[in-house]
KOLSE-732506 format. One record per residue: residue in one letter; z, x, y of N, C-alpha, C, O in turn. Coordinates in steps of 0.001 Angstrom, whole numbers, padded with zeros to 6 digits, always signed. Atoms other than C-alpha are relative to their C-alpha. Layout:
<lumdrens>
AZXYZXYZXYZXY/...
</lumdrens>
This chain:
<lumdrens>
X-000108-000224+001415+004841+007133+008937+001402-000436-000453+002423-000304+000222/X-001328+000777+000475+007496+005426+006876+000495+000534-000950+000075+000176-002050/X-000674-000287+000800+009841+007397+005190+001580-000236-000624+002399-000895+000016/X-001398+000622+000882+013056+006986+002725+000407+001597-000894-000228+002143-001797/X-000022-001552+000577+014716+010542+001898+001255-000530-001122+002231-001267-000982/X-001599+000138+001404+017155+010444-001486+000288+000917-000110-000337+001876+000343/X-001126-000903+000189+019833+012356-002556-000121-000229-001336-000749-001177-001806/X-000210+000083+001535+020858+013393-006456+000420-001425+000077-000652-001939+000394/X-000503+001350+000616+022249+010084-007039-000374-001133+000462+000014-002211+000013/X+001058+001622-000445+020103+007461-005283-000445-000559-001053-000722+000275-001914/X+000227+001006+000831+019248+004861-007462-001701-000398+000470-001884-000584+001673/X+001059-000328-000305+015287+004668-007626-000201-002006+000599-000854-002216+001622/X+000126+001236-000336+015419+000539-007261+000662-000497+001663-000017-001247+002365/X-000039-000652-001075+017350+001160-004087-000634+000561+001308-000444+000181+002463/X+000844-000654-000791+014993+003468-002500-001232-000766+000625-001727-000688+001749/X+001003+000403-000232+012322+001287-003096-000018-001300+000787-000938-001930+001307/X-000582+001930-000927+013706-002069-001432-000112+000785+001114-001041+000352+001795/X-000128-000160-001232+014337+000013+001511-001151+000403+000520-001342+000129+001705/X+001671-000552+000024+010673+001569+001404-000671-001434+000355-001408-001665+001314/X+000610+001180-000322+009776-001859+001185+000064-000874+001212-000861-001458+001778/X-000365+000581-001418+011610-003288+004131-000095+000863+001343+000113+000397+002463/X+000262-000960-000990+010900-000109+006182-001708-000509+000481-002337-000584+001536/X+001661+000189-000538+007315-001035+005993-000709-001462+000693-001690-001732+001387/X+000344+001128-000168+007097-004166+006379+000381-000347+001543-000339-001044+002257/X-000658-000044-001354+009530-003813+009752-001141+000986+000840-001402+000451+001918/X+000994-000755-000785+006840-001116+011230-001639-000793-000183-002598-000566+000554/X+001272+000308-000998+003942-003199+010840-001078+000289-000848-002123-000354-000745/X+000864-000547+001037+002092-001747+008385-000585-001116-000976-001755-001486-001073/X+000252+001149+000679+002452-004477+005988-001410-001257+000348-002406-001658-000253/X+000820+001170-000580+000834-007138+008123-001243+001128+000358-002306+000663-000054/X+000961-000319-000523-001543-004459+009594-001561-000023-001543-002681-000522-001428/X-000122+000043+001406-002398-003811+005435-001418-001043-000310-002591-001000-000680/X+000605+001573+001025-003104-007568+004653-001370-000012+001502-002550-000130+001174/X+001095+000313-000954-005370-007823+007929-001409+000568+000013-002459+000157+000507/X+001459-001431+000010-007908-004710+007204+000172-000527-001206+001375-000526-000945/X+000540+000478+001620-008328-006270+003057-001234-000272+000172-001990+000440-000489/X+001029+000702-000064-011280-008352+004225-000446+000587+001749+000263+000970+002679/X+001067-000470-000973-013862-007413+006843+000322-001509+000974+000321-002647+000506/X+000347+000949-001344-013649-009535+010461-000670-000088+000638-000307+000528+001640/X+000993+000035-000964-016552-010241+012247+000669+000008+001108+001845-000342+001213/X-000808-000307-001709-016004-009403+016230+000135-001442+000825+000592-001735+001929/X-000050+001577-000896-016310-013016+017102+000911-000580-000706+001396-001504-000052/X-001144+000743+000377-013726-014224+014853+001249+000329+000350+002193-000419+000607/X-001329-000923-000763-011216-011572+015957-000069-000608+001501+000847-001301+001943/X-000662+000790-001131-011775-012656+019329+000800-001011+000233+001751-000971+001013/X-000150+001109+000067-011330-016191+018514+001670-000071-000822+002430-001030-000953/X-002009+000664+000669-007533-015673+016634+000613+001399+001086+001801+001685+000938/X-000786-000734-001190-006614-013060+019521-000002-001042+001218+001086-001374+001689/X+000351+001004-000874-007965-015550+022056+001702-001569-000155+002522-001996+000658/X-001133+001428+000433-005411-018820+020053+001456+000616-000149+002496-000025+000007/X-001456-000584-000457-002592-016260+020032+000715+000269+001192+001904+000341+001504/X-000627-000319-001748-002678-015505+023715+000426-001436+000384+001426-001644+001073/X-000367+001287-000806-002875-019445+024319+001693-000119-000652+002698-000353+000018/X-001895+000378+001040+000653-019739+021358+000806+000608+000934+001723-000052+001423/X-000780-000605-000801+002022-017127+023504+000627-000422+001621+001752-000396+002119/X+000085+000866-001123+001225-018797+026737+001007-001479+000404+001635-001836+001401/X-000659+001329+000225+002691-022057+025855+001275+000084-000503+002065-000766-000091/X-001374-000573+000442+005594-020881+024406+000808+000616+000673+001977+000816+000343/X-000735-000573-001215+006331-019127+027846+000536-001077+001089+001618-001124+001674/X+000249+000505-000731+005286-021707+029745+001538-001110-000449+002309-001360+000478/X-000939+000780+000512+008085-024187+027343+001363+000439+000510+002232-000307+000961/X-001237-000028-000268+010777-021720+027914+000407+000414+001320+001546+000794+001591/X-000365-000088-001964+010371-021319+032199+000590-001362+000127+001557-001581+000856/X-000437+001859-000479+010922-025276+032227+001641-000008+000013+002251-001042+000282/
</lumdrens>
């Protein structure tokens, strides 16, 4: 859970930038935009599946 505690004199524009960048740093954000639209179980495989290969290759680039 992502919280932002103020004091008398916090500035409400302030609070909310950091609210904003709190959430976005935990994950939430992206988790958010991903649950909007419904994923069939075969398409989720298929962009978990092309992330493991990005990941893969991107390991594999920086052992060389």
């Amino acid at each position: 859970m992502v919280e932002v505690r103020l004091e008398e004199g916090d500035n409400l524009d302030w609070a909310l930038k950091k609210f904003r960048r709190k959430v976005i740093r935990s994950g939430l954000f992206k988790d958010m935009k991903k649950r909007r639209f419904y994923e069939k179980p075969s398409a989720a495989k298929k962009r978990k599946a092309a992330a493991a290969r990005r990941r893969n290759a991107r390991a594999r680039r920086r052992t060389r």
